[in-house]
C-alpha positions as CSV (number, residue, x, y, z in Angstrom):
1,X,0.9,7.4,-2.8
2,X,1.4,4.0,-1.7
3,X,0.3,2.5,0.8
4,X,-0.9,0.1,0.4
5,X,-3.6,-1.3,2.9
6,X,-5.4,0.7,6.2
7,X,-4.5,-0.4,8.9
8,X,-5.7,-1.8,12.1
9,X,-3.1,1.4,13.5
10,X,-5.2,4.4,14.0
11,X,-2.1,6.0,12.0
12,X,-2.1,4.2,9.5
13,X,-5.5,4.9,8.7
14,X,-4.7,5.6,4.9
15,X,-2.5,2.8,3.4
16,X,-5.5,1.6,1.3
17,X,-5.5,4.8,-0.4
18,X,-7.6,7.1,3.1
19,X,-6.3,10.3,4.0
20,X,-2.4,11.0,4.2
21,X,-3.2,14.1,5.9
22,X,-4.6,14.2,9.4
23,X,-6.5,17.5,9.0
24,X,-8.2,16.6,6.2
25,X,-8.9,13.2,7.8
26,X,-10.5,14.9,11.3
27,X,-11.6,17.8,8.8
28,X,-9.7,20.3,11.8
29,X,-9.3,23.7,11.2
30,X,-6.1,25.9,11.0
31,X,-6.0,28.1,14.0
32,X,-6.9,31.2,13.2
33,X,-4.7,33.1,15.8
34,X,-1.7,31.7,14.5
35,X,-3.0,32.7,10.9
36,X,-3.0,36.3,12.4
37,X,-0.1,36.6,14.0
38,X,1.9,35.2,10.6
39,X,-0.2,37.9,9.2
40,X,0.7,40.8,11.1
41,X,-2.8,41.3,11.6
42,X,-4.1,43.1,15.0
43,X,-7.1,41.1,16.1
44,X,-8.8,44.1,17.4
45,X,-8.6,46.4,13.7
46,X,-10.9,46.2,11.0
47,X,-10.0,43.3,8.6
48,X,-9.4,44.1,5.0
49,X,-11.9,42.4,2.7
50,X,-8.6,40.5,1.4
51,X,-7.6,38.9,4.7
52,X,-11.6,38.0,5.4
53,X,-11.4,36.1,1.9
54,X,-7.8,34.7,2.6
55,X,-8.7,33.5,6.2
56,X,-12.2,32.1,4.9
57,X,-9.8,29.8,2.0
58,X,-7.6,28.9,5.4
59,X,-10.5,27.9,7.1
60,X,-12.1,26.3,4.9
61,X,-10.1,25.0,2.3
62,X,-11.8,21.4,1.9
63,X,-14.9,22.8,1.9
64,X,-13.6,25.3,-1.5
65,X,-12.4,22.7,-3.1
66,X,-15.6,20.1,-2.4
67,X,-17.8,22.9,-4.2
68,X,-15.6,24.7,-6.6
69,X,-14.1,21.3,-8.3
70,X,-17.6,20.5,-9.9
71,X,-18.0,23.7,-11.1
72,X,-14.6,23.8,-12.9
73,X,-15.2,20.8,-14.8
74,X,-18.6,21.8,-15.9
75,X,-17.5,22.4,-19.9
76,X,-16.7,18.7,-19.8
77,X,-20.7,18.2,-20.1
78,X,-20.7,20.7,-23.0
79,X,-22.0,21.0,-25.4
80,X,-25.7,20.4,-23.8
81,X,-27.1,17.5,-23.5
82,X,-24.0,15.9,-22.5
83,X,-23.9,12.2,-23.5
84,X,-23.1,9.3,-21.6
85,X,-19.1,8.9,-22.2
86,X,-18.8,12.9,-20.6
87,X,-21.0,12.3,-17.7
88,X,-18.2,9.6,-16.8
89,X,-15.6,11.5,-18.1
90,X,-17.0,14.6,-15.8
91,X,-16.9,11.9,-12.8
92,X,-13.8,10.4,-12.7
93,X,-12.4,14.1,-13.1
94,X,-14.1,15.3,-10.2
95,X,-13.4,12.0,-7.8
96,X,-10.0,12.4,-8.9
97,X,-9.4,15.6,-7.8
98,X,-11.3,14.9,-4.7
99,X,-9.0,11.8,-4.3
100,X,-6.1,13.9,-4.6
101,X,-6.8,17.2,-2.5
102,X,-8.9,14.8,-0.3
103,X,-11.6,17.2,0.6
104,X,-14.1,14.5,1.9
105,X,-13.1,11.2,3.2
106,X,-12.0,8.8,0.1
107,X,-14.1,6.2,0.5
108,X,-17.0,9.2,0.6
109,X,-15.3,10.3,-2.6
110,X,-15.9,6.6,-3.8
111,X,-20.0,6.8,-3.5
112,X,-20.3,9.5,-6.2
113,X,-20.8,7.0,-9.3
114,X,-23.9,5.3,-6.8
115,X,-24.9,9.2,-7.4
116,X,-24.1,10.2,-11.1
117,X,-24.3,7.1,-12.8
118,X,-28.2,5.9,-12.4
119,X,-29.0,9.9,-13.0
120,X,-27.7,10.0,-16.1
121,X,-28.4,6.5,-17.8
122,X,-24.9,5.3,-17.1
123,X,-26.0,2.2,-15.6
124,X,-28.6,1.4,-13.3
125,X,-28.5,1.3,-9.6
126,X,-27.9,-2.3,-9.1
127,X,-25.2,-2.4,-12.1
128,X,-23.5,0.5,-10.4
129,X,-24.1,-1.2,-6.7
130,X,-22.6,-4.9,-8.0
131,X,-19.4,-3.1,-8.2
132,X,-18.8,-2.4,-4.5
133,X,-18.8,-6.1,-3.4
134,X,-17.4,-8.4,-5.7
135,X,-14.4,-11.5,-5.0
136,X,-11.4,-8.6,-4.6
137,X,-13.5,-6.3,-2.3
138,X,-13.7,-10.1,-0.6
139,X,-10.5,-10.5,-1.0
140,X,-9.1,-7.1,0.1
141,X,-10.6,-7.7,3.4
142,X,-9.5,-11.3,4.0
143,X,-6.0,-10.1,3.5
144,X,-6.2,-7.3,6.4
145,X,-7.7,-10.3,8.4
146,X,-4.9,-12.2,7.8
147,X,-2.8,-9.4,8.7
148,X,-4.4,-8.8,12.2
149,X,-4.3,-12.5,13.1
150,X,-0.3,-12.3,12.4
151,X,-0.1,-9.0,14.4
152,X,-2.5,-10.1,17.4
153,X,-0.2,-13.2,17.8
154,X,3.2,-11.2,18.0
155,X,4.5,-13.5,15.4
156,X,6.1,-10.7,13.5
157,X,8.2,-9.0,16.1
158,X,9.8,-12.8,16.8
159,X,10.5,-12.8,13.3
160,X,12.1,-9.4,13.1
161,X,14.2,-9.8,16.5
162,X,15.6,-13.3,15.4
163,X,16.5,-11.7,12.4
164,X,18.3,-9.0,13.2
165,X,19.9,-11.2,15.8
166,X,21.1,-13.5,12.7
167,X,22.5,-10.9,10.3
168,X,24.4,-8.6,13.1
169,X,24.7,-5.5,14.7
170,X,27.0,-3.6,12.9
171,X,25.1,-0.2,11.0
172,X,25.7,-2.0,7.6
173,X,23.9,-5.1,9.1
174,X,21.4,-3.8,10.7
175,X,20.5,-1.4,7.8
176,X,21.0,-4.7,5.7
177,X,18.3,-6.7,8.5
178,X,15.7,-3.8,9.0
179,X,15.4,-3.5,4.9
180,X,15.2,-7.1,4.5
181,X,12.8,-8.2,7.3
182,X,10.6,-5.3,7.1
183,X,10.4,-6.1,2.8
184,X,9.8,-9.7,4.1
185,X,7.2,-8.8,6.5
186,X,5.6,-6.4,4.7
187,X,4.7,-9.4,1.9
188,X,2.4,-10.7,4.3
189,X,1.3,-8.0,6.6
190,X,-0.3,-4.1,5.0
191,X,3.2,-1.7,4.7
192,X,2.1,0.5,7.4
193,X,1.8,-2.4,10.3
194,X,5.0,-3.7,8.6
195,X,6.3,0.0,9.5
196,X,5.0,0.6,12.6
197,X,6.2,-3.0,14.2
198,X,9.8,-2.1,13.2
199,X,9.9,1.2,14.7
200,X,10.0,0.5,18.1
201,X,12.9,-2.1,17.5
202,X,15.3,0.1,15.6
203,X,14.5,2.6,18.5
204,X,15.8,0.5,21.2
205,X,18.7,-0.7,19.2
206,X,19.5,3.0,18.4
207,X,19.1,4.3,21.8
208,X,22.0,1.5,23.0
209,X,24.0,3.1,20.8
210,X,23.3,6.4,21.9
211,X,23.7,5.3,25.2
212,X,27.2,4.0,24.4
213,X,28.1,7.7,23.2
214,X,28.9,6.1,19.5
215,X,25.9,7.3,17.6
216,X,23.7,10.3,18.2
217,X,19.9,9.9,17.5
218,X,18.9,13.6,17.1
219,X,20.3,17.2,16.7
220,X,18.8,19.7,19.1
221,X,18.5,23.5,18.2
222,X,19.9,25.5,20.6
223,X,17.6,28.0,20.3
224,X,13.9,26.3,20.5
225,X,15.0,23.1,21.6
226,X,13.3,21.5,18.6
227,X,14.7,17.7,18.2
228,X,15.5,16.8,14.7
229,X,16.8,13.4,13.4
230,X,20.3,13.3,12.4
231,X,21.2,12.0,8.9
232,X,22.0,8.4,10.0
233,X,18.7,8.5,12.5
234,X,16.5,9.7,8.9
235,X,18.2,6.5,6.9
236,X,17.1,4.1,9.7
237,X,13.7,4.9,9.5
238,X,13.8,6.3,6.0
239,X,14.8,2.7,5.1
240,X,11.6,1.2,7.4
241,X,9.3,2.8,5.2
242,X,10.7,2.1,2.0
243,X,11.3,-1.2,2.6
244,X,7.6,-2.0,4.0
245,X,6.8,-0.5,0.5
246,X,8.8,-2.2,-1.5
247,X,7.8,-5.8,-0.1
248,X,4.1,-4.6,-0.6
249,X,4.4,-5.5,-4.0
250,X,6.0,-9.4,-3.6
251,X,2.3,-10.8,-3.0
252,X,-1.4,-9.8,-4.4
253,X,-1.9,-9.4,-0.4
254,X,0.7,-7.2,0.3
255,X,-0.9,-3.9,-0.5
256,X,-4.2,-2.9,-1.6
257,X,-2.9,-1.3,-5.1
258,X,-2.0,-4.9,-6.3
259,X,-5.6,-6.2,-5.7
260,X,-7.0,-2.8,-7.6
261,X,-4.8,-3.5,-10.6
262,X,-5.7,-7.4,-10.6
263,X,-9.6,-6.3,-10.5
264,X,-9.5,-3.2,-12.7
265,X,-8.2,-6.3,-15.6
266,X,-10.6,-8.4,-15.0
267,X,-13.8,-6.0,-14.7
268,X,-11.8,-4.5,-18.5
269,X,-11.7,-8.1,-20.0
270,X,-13.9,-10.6,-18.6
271,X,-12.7,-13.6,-21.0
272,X,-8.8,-13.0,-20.4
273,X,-7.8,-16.1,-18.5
274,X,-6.4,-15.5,-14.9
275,X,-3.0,-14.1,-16.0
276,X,-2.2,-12.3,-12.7
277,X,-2.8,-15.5,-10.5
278,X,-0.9,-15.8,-6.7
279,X,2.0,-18.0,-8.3
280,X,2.4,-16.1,-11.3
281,X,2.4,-12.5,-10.0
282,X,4.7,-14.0,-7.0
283,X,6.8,-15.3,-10.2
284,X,7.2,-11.9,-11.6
285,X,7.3,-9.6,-8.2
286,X,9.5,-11.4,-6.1
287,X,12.9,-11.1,-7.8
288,X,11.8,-7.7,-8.7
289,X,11.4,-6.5,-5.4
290,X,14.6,-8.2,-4.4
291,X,16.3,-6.0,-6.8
292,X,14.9,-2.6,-5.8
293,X,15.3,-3.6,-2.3
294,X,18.9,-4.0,-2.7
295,X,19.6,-1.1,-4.5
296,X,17.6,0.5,-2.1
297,X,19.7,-0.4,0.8
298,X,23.1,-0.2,-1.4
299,X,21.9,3.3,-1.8
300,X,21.2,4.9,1.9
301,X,24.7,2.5,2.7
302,X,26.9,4.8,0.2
303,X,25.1,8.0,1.1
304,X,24.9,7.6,4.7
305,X,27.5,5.2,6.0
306,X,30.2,5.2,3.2
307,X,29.7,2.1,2.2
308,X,32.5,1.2,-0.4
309,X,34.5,4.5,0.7
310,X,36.2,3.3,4.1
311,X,38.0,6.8,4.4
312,X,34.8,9.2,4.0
313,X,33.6,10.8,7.0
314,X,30.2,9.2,6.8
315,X,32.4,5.3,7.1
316,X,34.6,6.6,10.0
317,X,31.3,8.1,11.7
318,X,29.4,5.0,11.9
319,X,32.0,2.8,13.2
320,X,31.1,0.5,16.6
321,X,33.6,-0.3,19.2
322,X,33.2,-3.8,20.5
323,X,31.7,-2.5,23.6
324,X,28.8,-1.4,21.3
325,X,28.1,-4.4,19.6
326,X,27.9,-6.6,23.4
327,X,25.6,-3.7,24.0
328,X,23.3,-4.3,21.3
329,X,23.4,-7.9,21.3
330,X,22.3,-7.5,24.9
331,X,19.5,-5.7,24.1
332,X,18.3,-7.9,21.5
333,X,18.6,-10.4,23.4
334,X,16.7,-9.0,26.1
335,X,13.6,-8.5,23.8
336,X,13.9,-12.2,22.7
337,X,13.5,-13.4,26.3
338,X,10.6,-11.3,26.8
339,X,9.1,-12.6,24.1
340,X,9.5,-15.9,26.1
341,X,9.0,-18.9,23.9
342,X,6.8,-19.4,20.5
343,X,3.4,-19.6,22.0
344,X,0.7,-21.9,21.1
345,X,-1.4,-18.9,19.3
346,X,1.7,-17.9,17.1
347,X,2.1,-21.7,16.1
348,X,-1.4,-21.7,15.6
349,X,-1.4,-18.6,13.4
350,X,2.0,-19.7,11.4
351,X,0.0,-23.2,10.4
352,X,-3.2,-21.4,9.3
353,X,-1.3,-18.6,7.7
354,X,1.0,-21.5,5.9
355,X,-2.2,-23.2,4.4
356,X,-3.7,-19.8,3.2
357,X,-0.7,-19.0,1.4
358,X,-0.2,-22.6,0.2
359,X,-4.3,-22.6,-0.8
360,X,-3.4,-19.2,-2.9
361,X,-0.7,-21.2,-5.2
362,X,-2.4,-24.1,-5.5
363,X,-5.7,-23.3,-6.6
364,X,-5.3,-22.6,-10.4
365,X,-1.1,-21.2,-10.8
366,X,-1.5,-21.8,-14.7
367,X,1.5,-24.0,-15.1
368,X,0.0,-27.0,-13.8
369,X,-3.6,-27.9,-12.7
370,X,-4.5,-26.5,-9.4
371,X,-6.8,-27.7,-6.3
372,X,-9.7,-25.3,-8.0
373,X,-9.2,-26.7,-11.1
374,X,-9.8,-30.2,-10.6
375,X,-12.8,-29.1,-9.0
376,X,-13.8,-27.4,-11.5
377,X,-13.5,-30.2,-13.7
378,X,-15.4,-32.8,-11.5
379,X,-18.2,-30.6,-11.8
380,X,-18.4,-30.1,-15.4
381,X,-17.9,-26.3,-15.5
382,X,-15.7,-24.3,-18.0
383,X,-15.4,-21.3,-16.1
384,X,-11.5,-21.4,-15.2
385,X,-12.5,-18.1,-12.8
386,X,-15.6,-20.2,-10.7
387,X,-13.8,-20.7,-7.4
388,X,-11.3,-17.6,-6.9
389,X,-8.5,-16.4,-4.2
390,X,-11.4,-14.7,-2.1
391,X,-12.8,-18.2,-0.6
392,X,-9.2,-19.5,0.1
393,X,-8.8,-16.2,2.5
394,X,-12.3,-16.8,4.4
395,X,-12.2,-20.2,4.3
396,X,-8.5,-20.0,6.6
397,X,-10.1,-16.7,8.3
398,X,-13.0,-18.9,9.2
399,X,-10.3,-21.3,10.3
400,X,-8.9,-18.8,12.7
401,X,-12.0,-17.6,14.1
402,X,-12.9,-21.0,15.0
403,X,-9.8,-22.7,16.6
404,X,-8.4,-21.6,19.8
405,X,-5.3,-19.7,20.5
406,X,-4.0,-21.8,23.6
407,X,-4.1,-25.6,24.5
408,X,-6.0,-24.3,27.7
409,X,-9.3,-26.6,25.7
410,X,-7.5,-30.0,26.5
411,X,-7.2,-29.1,29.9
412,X,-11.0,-30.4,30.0
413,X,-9.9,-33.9,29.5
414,X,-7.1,-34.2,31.9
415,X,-8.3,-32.8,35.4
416,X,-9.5,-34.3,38.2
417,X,-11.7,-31.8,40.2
418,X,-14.4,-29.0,38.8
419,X,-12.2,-26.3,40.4
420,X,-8.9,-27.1,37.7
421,X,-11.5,-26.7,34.5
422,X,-10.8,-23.3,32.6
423,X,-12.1,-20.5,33.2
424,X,-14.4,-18.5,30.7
425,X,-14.0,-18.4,27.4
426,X,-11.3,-19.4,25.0
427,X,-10.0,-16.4,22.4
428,X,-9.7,-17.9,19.5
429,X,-6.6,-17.6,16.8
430,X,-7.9,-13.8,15.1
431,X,-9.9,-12.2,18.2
432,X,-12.9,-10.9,16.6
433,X,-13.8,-8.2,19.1
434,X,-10.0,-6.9,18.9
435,X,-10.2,-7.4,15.1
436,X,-13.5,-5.6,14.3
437,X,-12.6,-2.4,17.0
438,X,-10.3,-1.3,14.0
439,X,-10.5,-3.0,10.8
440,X,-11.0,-0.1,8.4
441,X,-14.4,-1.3,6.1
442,X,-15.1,1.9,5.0
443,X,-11.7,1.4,3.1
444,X,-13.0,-1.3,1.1
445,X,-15.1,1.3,-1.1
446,X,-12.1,3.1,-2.3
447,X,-11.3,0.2,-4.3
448,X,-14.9,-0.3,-5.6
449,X,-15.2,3.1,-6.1
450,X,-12.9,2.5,-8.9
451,X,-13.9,-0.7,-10.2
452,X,-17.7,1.0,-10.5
453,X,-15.6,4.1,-12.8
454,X,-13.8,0.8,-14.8
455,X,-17.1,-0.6,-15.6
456,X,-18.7,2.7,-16.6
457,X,-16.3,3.4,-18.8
458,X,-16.1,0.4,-21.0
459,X,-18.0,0.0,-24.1
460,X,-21.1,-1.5,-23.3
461,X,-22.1,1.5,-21.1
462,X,-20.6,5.1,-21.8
463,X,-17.0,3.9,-23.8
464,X,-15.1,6.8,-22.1
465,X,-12.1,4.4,-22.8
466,X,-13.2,4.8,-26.4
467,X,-12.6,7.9,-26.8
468,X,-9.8,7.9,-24.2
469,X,-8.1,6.0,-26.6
470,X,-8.7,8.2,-30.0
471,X,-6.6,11.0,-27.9
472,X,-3.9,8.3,-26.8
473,X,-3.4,7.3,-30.4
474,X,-0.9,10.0,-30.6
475,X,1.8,8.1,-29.5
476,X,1.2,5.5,-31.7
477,X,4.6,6.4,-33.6
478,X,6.6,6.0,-30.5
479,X,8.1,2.6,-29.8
480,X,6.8,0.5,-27.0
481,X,9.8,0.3,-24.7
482,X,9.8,4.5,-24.7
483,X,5.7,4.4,-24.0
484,X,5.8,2.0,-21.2
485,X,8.6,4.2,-19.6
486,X,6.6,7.1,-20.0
487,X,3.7,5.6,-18.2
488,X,5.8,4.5,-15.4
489,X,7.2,7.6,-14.8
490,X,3.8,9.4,-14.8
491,X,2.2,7.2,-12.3
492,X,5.1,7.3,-10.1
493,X,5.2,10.8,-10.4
494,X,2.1,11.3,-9.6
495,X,1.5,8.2,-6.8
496,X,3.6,10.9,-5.0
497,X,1.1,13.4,-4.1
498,X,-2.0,10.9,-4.3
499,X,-3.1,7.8,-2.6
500,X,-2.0,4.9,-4.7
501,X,-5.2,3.0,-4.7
502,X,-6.8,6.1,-6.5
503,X,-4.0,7.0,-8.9
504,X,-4.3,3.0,-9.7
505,X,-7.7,3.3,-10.5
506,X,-7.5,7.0,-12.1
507,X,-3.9,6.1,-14.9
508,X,-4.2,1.9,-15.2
509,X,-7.4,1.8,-17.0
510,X,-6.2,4.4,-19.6
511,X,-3.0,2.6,-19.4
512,X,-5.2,-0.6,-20.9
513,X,-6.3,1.8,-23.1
514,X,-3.5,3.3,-24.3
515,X,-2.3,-0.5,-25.1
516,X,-5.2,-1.5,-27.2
517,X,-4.5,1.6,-29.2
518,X,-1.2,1.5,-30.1
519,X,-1.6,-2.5,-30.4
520,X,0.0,-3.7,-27.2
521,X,-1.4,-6.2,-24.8
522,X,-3.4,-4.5,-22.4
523,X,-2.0,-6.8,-19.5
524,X,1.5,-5.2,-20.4
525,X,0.5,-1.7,-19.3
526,X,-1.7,-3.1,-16.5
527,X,1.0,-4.4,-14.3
528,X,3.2,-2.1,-15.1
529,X,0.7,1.3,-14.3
530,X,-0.5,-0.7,-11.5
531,X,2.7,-1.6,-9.4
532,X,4.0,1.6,-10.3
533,X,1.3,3.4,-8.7
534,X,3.3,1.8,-5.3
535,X,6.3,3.6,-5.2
536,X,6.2,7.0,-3.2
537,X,9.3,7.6,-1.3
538,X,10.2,11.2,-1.4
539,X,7.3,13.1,0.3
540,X,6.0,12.6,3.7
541,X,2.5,12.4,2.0
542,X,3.2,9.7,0.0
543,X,2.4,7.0,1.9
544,X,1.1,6.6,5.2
545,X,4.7,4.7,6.0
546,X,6.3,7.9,5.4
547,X,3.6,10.0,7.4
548,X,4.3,7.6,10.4
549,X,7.9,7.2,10.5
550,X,8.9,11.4,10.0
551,X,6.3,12.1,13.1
552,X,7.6,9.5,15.2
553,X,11.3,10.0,14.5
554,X,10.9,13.7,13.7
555,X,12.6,13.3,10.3
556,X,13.0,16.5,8.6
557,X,10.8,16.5,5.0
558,X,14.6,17.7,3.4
559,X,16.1,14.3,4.9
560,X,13.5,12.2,2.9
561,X,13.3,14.0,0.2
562,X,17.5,13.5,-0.2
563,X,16.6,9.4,1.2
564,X,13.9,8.9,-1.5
565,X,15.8,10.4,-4.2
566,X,17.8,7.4,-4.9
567,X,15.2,4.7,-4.5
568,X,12.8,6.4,-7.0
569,X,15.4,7.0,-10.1
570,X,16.4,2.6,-9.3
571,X,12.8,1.5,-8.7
572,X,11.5,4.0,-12.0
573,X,14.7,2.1,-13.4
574,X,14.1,-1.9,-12.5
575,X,10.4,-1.4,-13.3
576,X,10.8,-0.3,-17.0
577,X,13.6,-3.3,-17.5
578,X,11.8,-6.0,-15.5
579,X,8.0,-5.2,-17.1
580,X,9.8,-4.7,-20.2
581,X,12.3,-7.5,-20.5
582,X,11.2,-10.4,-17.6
583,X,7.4,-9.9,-17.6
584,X,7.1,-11.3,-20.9
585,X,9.0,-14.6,-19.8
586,X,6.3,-14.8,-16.9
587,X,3.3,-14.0,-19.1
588,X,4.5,-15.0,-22.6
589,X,1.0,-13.7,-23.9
590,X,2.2,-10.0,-23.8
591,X,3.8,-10.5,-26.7
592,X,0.7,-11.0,-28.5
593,X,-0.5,-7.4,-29.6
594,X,-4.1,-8.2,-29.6
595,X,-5.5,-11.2,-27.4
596,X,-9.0,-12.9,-28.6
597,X,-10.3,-11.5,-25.4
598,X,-9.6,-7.9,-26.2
599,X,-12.5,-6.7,-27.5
């Protein structure tokens, strides 16, 4: 499932991995009646022990599944006493399947080691604990900071409205602009705010259109009156969410998932250096998610607007008469001037965001001596991971809580009389109050959730991964190309039905693993797991994106599922060649097959 991070959106309340479904999230009930009536059950007859036990599994399906799913896995513990390696093995089956069917709340779901581990000698309490605040839990949060700073300025909907003002307004341009700016965005801000902004701006545009009689938004059936999106309608917003997912992966702050992978390889091999560094990942993941994106985009333009076949019916259907095009510009145009001009809080929030993300590729990129490390040296210490990304972020967020949002503070210094002083308080860049109302915490223990199963599992405590990897060594005849595919097509399979934060911290650390056992560089099958575990475009319940933009737009699951279609065979495509071919020109160490810091 993607998504990347929760958002400050009450919708969106998933992207780091929560709940893609809204039921399970509320933990609401079916109704009952309309379980009847699709019954053919008469409320007032004796029900059949059958339909009791089929409407109790209705009902209460979370609850089933909460109790049941321990049970099942019980012969994982066998035979009695169970040692350490299948009480871990018998808890990251359980908080898998919990993270899948989501029966409690993830970041519930997250607690269990806290539970199992101390119980059964695992590790103690305060090992288990240390997992659930450490520099990417930090981290994780500073970036959805960020994010709300950029969002309570309005700086992103001036970027996306200039942009799309630039590029055009033809359908090819505008598909071309909202792909582009929402994978640009979406870099910077969690996917589902980079989703949700661009909604309302491809609405208005589409509605000109609409109004102009050249385009027609949704088909209505003529019975029920039930609006569904038309094909071109599903590709516009289609395109939103697979865009914000794709640029989720450019930067370590785009998405939660990247952070998870990042941690789970440094909690695996404390001594590695810092391969997956801001510059470096950047290095890798931007042209990368250029690529997909395009081919993303070339995709939906064939399919839907006959892009390269000028005498299809989908080319002729999406052609705008001059008329249109004024009509649009106008529009645009209209938002811009709204918008009035860049405000002293956006400039404030461009500057501050500029110097985080200038802080994150200076402080120790690898290919020449960063801020971080020449402190570093002045102090005399050889730890090359001392100072990490985690104090740039609330170093700049303390930056933003501090200064003020409008020049209103030098009014002090220029009037004349008491009455012209300022009024009240002055809200500073990120507005705390605003901030805090929704930032999701809880969220934050989905990733440690996994970093406490990483730890658990390596050899100093229970070596799960140990014996992981004695099953794994099956495919040690198989080349390396054909295994890395294999494991990119699993997690993308899967990331489809599950949140992508937990299928990154379920397949990447037997994905390390699997490396070490058939003599591959762990890092290899680190990034290539972990930014696989991303890509979820053809099910509504992939990512919260999706979820967002087929209730708002009332895109029919048949629509996406024919959208995402393309996208996942090119993104399953570009990821094998560009972790297999370009990742080593990044990190030239993969090609060793076993690093001094493997142990």
């Amino acid at each position: 499932m993607a998504e990347n991070f929760p958002e400050n959106d009450p919708a969106s309340q998933n992207e780091a991995g929560t709940s893609d479904s809204n039921a399970a999230q509320q933990g609401s009930s079916p109704d009952t009646g309309s379980f009847f009536r699709k019954s053919g059950i008469d409320p007032d007859s004796p029900v059949p022990v059958s339909k009791k036990l089929k409407l109790f599994f209705f009902t209460h399906y979370s609850g089933v599944v909460a109790f049941v799913v321990p049970l099942i896995f019980l012969p994982i513990l066998s035979p009695f006493p169970p040692e350490k390696w299948q009480w871990c093995a018998y808890t990251l089956c359980v908080m898998a399947v919990y993270w899948v069917f989501e029966c409690i709340p993830l970041p519930v779901t997250s607690f269990i080691p806290v539970i199992i581990f101390p119980l059964t000698n695992i590790m103690s309490t305060r090992t288990t604990c240390m997992a659930y605040i450490n520099d990417t839990v930090i981290m994780f949060l500073g970036s959805i900071m960020l994010a709300s700073a950029v969002e309570q300025s309005g700086l992103h909907k001036r970027l996306a409205l200039y942009s799309i003002k630039f590029i055009g307004y033809s359908h090819y341009k505008m598909l071309f602009a909202v792909a582009f700016v929402t994978m640009f965005i979406s870099m910077w801000i969690t996917n589902t705010a980079a989703a949700t902004m661009m909604m309302p701006i491809v609405f208005a545009l589409l509605k000109v259109y609409e109004s102009q009689k050249l385009y027609k938004m949704y088909d209505v059936n003529a019975k029920t009156g039930e609006k569904k999106a038309t094909p071109l309608t599903s590709c516009y917003f289609c395109c939103i969410t697979f865009a914000a997912t794709i640029g989720g992966i450019g930067t370590l702050v785009g998405t939660a998932t990247n952070l998870v992978f990042k941690g789970l390889f440094a909690t695996a091999y404390p001594k590695a250096p810092e391969y997956i560094s801001f510059p470096l990942y950047s290095g890798f993941a931007i042209p990368y998610m250029i690529v997909i994106n395009l081919f993303m985009y070339l995709y939906l333009a064939v399919y839907y607007m006959g892009l390269f076949r000028p005498n299809s019916p989908a080319a002729k259907s999406v052609k705008i008469t001059a008329e249109g095009l004024a009509s649009a510009k106008k529009r645009v145009e209209s938002n811009i001037k709204d918008l009035g001009p860049i405000s002293c809080h956006e400039i404030m929030v461009l500057c501050l965001f500029s110097l985080a993300m200038l802080l994150f590729f200076s402080r120790s990129p690898q290919v020449f001596p960063g801020w971080a490390d020449r402190i570093r040296n002045a102090y005399g210490i050889d730890n090359a991971k001392f100072i990490k990304d985690s104090a740039v972020a609330t170093f700049v967020i303390f930056l933003m809580l501090l200064l003020p949002s409008t020049s209103t503070l030098f009014k002090n210094f220029k009037v004349k009389f008491v009455d012209e002083l300022p009024k009240g308080r002055i809200p500073s860049c990120l507005n705390w109050e605003v901030m805090n109302a929704s930032l999701p915490y809880s969220f934050s223990f989905l990733l440690a959730g996994g970093f406490a199963l990483s730890t658990a599992a390596g050899k100093e405590y229970s070596d799960l991964n140990g014996k992981i990897g004695e099953t794994l060594q099956k495919l040690d005849g198989l080349p390396n190309a054909a295994i890395l595919f294999i494991v990119i097509l699993f997690t993308i399979f899967i990331t489809n039905f599950a949140s992508n934060v937990a299928v990154c911290n379920v397949i990447t650390p037997i994905a390390m693993q699997l490396a070490t056992k058939v003599n591959v560089n762990p890092l290899w099958y680190n990034v290539a797991s972990g930014i696989a575990a991303s890509f979820a475009f053809m099910i509504p319940v992939g990512t919260p994106g999706n979820l967002i933009v087929q209730s708002a737009a009332n895109v029919p699951t048949s629509h996406m599922v024919i959208a995402g279609a393309g996208p996942t065979v090119t993104t399953l495509l570009f990821t094998w060649l560009f972790t297999y071919f370009y990742a080593p020109l990044i990190w030239p160490t993969l090609k060793e097959n076993k690093p001094e810091w493997v142990a």
